[in-house]
C-alpha positions in Angstrom: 83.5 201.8 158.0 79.5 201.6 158.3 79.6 203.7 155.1 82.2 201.5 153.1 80.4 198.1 153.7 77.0 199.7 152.9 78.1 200.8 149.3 80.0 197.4 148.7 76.5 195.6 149.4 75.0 198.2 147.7 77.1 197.5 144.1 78.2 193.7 144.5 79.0 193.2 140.8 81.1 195.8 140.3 83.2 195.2 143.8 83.4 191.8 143.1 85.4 192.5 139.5 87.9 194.3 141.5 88.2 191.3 144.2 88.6 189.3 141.4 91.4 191.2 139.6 92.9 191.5 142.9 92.7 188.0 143.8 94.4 186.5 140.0 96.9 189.0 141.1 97.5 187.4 144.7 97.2 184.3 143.0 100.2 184.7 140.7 102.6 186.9 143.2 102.1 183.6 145.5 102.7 181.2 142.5 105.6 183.2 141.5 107.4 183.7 145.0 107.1 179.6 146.1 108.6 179.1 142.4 111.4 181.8 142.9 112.0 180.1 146.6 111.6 176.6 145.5 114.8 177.2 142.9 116.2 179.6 144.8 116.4 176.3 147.8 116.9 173.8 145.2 120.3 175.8 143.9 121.7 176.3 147.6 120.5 173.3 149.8 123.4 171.7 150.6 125.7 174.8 151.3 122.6 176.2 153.9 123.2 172.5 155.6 126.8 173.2 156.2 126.7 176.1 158.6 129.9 177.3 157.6 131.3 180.8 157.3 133.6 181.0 154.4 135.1 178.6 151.7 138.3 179.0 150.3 138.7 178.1 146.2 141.4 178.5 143.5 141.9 182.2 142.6 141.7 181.1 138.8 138.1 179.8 139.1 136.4 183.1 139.0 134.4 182.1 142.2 133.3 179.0 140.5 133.2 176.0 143.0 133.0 173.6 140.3 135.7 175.3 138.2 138.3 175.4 141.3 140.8 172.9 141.8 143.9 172.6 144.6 146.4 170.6 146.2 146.0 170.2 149.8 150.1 169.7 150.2 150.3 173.1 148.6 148.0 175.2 151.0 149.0 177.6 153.3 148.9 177.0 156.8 145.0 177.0 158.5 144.7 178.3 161.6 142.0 177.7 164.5 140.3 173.8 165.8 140.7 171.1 163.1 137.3 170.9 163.3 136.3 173.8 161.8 138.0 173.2 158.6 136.8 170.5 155.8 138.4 169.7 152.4 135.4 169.8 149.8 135.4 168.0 146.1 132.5 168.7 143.7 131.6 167.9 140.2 128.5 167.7 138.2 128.0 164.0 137.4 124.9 161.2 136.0 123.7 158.4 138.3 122.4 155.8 137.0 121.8 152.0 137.1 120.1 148.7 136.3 116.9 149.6 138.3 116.9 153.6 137.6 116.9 155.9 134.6 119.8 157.9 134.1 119.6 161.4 136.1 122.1 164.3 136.7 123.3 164.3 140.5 125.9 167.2 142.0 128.8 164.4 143.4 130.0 165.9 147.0 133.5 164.5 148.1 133.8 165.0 151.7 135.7 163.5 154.6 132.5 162.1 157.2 134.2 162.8 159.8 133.7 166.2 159.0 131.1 168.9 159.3 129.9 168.6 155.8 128.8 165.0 156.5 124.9 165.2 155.9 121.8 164.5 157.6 120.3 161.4 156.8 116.2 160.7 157.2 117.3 156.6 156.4 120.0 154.1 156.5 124.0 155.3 157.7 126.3 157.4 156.8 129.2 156.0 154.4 131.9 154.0 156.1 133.5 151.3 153.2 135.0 152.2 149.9 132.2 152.6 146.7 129.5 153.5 149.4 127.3 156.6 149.2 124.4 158.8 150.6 121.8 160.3 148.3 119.2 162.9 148.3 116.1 161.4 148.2 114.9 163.7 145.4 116.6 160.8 142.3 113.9 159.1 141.5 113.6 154.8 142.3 116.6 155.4 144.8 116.5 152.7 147.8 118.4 152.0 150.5 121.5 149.1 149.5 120.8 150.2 146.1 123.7 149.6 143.1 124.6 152.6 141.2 126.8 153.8 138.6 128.2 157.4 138.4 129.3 158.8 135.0 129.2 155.8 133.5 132.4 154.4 134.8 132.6 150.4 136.1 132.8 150.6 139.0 129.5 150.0 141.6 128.7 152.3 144.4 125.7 151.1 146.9 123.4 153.3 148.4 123.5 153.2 152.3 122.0 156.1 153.2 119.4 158.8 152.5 119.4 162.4 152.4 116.3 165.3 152.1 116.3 168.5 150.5 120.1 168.3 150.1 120.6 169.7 146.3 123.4 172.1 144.8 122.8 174.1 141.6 118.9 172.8 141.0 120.6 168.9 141.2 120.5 166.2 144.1 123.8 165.2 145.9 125.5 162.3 145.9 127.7 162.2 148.7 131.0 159.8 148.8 134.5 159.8 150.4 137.1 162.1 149.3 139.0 158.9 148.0 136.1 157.7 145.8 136.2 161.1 144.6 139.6 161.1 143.3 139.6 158.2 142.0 136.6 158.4 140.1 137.5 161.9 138.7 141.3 161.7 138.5 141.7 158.5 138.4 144.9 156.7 139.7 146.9 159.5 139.6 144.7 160.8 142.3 146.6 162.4 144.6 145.0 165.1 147.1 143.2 167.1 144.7 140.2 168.7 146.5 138.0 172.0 144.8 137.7 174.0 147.9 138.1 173.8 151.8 135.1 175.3 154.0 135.9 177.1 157.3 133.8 177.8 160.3 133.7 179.7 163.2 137.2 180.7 163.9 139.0 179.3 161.5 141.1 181.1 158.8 143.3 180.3 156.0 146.6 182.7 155.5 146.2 185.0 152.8 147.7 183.6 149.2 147.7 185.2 145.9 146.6 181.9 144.6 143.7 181.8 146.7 140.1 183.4 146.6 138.5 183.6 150.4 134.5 184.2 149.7 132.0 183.9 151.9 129.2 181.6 151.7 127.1 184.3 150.6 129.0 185.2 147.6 129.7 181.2 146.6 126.0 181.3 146.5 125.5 184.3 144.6 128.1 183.0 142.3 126.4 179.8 141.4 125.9 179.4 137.8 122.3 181.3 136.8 121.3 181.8 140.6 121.7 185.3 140.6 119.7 186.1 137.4 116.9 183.9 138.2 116.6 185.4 141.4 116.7 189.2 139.9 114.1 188.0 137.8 111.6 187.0 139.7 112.2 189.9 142.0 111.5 192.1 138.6 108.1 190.4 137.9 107.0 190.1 141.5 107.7 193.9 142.0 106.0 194.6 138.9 102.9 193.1 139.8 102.9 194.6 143.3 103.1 198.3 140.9 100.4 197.2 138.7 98.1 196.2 142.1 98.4 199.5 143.1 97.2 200.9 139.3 94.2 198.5 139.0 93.1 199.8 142.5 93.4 203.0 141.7 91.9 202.7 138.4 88.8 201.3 140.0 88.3 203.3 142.6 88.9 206.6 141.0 86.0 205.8 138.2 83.9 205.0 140.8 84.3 208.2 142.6 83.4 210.1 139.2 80.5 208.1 138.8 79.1 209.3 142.6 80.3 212.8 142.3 76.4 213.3 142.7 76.2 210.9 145.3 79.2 212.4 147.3 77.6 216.0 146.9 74.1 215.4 148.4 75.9 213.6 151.5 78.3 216.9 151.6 75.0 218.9 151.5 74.0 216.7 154.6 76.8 217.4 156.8 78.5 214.4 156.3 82.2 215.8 156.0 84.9 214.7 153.4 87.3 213.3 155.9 84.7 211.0 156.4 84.0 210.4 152.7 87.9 209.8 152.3 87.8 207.4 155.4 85.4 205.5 153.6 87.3 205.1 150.4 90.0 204.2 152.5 88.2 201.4 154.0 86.2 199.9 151.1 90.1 199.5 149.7 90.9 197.9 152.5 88.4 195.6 152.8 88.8 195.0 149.2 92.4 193.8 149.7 91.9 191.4 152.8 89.2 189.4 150.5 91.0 189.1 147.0 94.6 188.7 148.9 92.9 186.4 151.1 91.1 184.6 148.5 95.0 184.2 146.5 96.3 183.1 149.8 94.1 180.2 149.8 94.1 179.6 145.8 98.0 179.0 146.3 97.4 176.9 149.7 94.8 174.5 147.3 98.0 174.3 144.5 100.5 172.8 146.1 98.0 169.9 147.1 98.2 169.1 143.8 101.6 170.0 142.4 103.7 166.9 141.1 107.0 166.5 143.2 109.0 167.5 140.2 108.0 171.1 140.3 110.5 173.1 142.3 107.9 175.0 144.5 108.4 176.2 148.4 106.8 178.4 150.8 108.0 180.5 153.0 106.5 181.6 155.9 108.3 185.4 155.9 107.6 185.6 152.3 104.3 185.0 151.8 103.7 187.4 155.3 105.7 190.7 154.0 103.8 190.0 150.4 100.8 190.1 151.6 101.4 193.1 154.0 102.6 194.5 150.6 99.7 193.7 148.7 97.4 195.5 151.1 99.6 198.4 151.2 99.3 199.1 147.4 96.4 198.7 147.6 94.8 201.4 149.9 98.3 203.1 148.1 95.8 203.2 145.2 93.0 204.4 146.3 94.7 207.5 147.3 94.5 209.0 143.9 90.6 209.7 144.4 91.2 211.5 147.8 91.8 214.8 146.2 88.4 214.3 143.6 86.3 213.6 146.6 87.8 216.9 148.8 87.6 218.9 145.9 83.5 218.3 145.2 81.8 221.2 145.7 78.0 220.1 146.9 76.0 222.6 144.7 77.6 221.8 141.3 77.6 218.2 142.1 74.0 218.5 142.6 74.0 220.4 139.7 75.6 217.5 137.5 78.5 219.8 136.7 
């Protein structure tokens, strides 16, 4: 250790380029994972707010929630408390209104008597006819609010608030199941719902007509979840190979350029496990300050990141990153520990 931070003093400049290179790279694996999160939470939200097990869609709808459509009268008998079953309605729909711009909402149709019923931070949950709850995430919503949902007539007021409650990147407008059918059907609406969730216990008899996924699989079944999450994994993992190359890079030019160096301390009895201990440490230390140095860089970003970007940090994340990051990159300076062991004192001497 006494060796590594005397050498680091020793050469400042050309330790500091590789803190610096190690600390853009940091910087952008950071950036990168609260984006991959942020969407990641954005597309899933709601369904994490359920705490169900499994939901139950139309075996026609190729594991599309949105694409799935069934007839409660029709369903096969669902076993276990009635409580642990909840008919679900969803479609893709516009809010908008006198006081607001027009903005793309997910509409939830749920029953709140039910375990789907949200959270709210303000007001109550909906109770009359035309009454909703909103994520507060659409922009110039307010409590007692008028709003209009895919441009149809009719008024729904806003009664209560919701947070961090979004489905495929969009907030969620919650209303009854009647609303619902009435403002997708219209009156024809019957008991159409798109899916029923189950938790705990309960089941739903097996039916050709039926698909039984879990929640994971709705999830990874959301429309461009799954290759927006592969992607980010691609470029994240990428740049945890190239930390590993730059490091080793670095470190194994500078061992060329103090072969002399590392011969006359051979010739004094200094032995190359403690050479290679050394090396070992100086990447080390390397890594704690540029990782350390990205850690904060991204800390100091989202101070000033506008509310629209879709960024989140996770605690996990960011911890088995940066354990990453250091691994790769004392994983690089490996490559040198066979030039070091192999000098032989007289011909470094010698300038061979």
């Amino acid at each position: 250790m006494y060796l590594a931070i005397k050498e680091m003093k020793h050469a400042k400049l050309r330790y500091s380029l590789i803190i610096f290179t190690l600390f853009l790279i940091a910087y952008l694996i950071y950036f990168l994972t609260g984006l991959a999160y942020g969407l990641a939470n954005n597309n899933r939200s709601a369904i994490d707010h359920w705490d169900a097990n499994r939901i139950v869609i139309s075996q026609y709808a190729n594991k599309n929630l949105a694409a799935s459509e069934l007839q409660t009268k029709s369903l096969p008998t669902i076993k276990g408390d009635q409580q642990d079953h909840a008919y679900l309605g969803q479609m893709m729909g516009v809010v908008s209104g006198s006081q607001i711009e027009k903005q793309n909402t997910s509409v939830f149709g749920i029953d709140f008597d039910d375990f789907l019923k949200p959270t709210l931070t303000k007001g109550r949950l909906p109770k009359a006819t035309r009454e909703v709850a909103v994520d507060d995430s659409l922009q110039e919503i307010k409590l007692n609010q008028e709003i209009k949902l895919n441009g149809r007539s009719e008024k729904y007021k806003v009664v209560g608030l919701t947070n961090d409650h979004r489905y495929n990147t969009q907030p969620v407008t919650y209303l009854s199941l009647k609303d619902f059918r009435q403002m997708r059907y219209g009156p024809a609406a019957n008991n159409q719902i798109n899916a029923v969730v189950l938790r705990d216990g309960a089941s739903i008899k097996k039916d050709d007509q039926l698909t039984n996924l879990t929640i994971k699989q709705l999830i990874d079944n959301i429309p461009g979840y799954g290759p927006q999450v592969k992607t980010f994994a691609l470029m994240i993992g990428a740049l945890l190979i190239i930390v590993a190359f730059i490091v080793g890079i670095f470190m194994y030019i500078i061992t060329i350029e103090k072969t002399t160096v590392y011969g006359v301390m051979r010739t004094q009895g200094i032995s190359g496990g403690q050479l290679v201990s050394s090396l070992m440490w100086q990447s080390l230390f390397l890594g704690l300050i540029g990782v350390g140095a990205g850690f904060i860089g991204n800390l100091l970003t989202t101070l000033v990141l506008p509310v629209s970007v879709p960024y989140a940090n996770n605690s996990l994340l960011i911890g088995a990153f940066s354990a990453v990051l250091l691994l790769m990159t004392v994983v690089g300076a490996l490559f040198s520990i066979w030039r070091i062991l192999k000098i032989d004192p007289l011909d470094a001497i010698g300038g061979a």
